[in-house]
N, C-alpha and C positions, 0 to 999 in steps of 0.2 A: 674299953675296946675302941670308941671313937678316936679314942688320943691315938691308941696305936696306929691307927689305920691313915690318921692326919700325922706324925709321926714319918709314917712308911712312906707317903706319897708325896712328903716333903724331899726325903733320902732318896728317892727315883727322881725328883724334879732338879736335885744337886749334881747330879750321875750324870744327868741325859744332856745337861749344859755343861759341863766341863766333855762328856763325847763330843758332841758338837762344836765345840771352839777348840777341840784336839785336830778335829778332823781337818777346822779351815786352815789353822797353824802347818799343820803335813800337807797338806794339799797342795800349799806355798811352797813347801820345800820341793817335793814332787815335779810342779812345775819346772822351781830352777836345774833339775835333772835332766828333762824332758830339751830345758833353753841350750844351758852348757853342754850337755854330754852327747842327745842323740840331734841337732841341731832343728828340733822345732822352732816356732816364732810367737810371742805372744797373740800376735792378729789373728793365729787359725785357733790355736788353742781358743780365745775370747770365743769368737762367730761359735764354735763347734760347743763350747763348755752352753752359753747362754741359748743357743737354739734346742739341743738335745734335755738339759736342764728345765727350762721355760714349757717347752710340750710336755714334759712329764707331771711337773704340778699340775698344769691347766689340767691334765689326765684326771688326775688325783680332784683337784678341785671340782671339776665336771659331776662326778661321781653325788654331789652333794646340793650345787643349784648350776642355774642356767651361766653358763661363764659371760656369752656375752650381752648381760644384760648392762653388766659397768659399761657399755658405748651407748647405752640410751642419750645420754644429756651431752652437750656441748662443751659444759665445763668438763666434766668427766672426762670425756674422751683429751681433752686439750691434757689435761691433765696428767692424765696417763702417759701418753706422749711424751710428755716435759720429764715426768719419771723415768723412761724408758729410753729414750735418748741419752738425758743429759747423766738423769741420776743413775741408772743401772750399770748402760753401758758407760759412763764417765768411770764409775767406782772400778769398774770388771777391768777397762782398757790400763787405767794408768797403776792397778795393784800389779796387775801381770807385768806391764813396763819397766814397773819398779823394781820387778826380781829380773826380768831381762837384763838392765841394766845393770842390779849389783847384786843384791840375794836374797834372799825370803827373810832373814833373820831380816836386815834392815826393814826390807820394803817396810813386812808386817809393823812392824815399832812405828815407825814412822803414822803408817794408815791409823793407828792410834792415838797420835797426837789432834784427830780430829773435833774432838770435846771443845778445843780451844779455838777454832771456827766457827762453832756453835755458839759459843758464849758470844763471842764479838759480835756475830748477827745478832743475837739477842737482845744484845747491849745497844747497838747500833736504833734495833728497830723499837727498843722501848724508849731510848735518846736519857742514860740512864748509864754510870760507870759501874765495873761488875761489882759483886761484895766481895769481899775478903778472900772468902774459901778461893773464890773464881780466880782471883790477883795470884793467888800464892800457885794457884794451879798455872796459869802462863807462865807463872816464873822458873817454875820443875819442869815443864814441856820445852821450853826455849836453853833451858841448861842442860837437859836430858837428852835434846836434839843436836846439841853442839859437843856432846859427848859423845853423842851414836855416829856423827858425820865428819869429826876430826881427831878421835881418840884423842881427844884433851891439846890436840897439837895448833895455837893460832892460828898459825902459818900457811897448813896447807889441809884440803878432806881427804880421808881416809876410804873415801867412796868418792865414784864417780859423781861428775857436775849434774849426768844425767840422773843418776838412780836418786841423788837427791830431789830433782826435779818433779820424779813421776811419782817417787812417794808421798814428797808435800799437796803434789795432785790428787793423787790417791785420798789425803786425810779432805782437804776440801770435797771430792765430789762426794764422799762416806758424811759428809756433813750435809752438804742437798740434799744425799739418797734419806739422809736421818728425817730432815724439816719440811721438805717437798709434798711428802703423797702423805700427811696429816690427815687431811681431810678425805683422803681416799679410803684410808686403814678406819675409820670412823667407821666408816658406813658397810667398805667391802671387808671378805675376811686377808690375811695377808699372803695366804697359798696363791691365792687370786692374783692380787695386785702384784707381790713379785713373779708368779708366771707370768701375767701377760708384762709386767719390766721386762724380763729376761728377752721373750720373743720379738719384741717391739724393738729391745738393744740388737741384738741377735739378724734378723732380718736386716735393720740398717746399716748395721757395720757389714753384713755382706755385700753391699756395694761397691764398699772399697775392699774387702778381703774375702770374695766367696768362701767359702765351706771346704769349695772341691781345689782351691787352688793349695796344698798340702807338702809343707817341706819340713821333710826330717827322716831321721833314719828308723824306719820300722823292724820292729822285731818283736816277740810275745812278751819284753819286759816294758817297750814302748806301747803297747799296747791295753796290760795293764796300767800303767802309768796314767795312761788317757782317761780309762774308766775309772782311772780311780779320783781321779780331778772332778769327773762330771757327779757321779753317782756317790760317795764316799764325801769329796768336799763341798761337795757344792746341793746336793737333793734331800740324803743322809743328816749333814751335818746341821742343813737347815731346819728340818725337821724335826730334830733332838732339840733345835734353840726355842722353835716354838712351843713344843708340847712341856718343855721345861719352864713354860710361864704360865700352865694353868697350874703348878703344884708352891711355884716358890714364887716371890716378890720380884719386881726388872732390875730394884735395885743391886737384887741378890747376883743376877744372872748378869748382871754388866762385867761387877765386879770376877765374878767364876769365869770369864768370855776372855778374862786376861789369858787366861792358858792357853791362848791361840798363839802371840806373841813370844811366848816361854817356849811351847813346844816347836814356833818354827827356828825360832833361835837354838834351841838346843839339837832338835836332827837337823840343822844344818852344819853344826859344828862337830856333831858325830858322826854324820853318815859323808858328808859332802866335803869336809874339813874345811870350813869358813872360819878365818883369824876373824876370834870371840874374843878382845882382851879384857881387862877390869875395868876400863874407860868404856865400854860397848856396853857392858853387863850393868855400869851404873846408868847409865843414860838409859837402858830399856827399865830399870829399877824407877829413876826419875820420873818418866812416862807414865808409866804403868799407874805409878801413886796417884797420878791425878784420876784415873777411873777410882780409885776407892776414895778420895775426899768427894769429889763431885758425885758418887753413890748415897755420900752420908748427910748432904746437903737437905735440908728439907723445907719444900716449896713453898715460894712467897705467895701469902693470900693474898686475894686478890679480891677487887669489889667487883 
């Protein structure tokens, strides 16, 4: 009966992660609906997704302990900040830019290729060349990236100079947001730490883009759209990623988190008709490989 029941709750913790990285995947697409079609702007969508987003965990999280106890300490607090600034709102601003610019399927792929950021600091900061697995993984991201951004053509990109821009952005700041608040997820739980990122980003980038300054064409399917970005991609989908790490392994869930990538690529080439050729599909294929080599990698001991 044990088995079954560990069994069962492994099969919900496979489910509730592939929901989860379906919803950020659409959510993407959704956006580039919202950019193209009814001419919203990434800067309201960002402020309005991470403020409304950001109070709703704290919401949630409150429910459980005191939220603002993480600003006791001076590191903490600096910390958080640093998270919430650079790494929240950095990831939020340039993922959105990057479908502004050209479209979800790319952005997403791209925000992907972030593993290989990682490694480098990594490498950088132990003063220390990566191993093997790590080498062959740069080598599938860098050929995978040159396939997503000139469909195999020398010459000239297949995407704009910018959309390539905001998604290599995208993949470094999803590298800070990764190695940054380490020591915060230590100690706090993650509801916490990305609520108060989200509000922290949120708040600041309303400086330069209030909340109320609002362009684009409203109607009940922009509407939906909106909520479906906040609540669906972004509360929802986060949600389903955590609760799917008390039942399966992270290695498990990195690798299942690829169908974010897959499914913004595929509704945006169904719904939106984004030119997806076989040079596109193998460069997101290239990508993608390096989240299951670097899943299967297993960690250097350490004295």
């Amino acid at each position: 009966m044990e088995g079954v029941q560990t069994s069962s709750k492994r099969a919900w913790g496979l489910l509730l992660v592939i929901i989860g990285a379906t919803m950020w995947g659409v959510s993407g697409t959704v956006a580039q609906y919202l950019f193209q079609h009814k001419g919203f702007n990434a800067e309201w969508l960002v402020v309005v997704r991470m403020l409304v987003s950001g109070l709703l965990l704290l919401a949630i999280a409150s429910k459980q302990r005191n939220i603002f106890a993480i600003w006791k300490t001076k590191e903490e607090r600096t910390s958080l900040l640093l998270f919430g600034v650079i790494g929240m709102l950095g990831v939020q601003y340039t993922y959105f830019a990057a479908i502004e610019a050209g479209n979800a399927a790319t952005a997403t792929v791209l925000q992907y290729t972030s593993p290989i950021f990682i490694i480098g600091y990594l490498a950088l900061q132990a003063r220390k060349w990566p191993v093997k697995v790590e080498m062959i993984s740069v080598a599938l991201v860098i050929t995978g990236t040159f396939f997503l951004a000139t469909s195999g053509n020398f010459n000239e990109l297949s995407i704009t100079g910018w959309a390539l821009f905001w998604g290599i952005g995208a993949a470094v700041t999803s590298a800070f947001y990764t190695i940054q608040p380490k020591r915060l997820l230590a100690k706090w739980s993650s509801v916490e730490v990305v609520g108060w990122g989200m509000v922290i980003g949120g708040v600041s980038f309303s400086f330069i883009h209030p909340p109320w300054h609002i362009a684009g064409e409203w109607s009940l399917l922009s509407l939906c759209a909106v909520l479906f970005v906040i609540i669906f991609g972004t509360l929802i989908a986060f949600y389903c990623y955590l609760e799917s790490l008390k039942h399966i392994s992270a290695s498990e869930a990195i690798v299942l988190a690829s169908a974010e990538p897959l499914s913004a690529a595929a509704l945006s080439v169904l719904w939106l008709h984004v030119t997806f050729g076989w040079t596109e599909w193998l460069g997101t294929i290239l990508i993608i490989a390096t989240v299951f080599l670097l899943s299967q990698r297993k960690p250097e001991v350490t004295s």
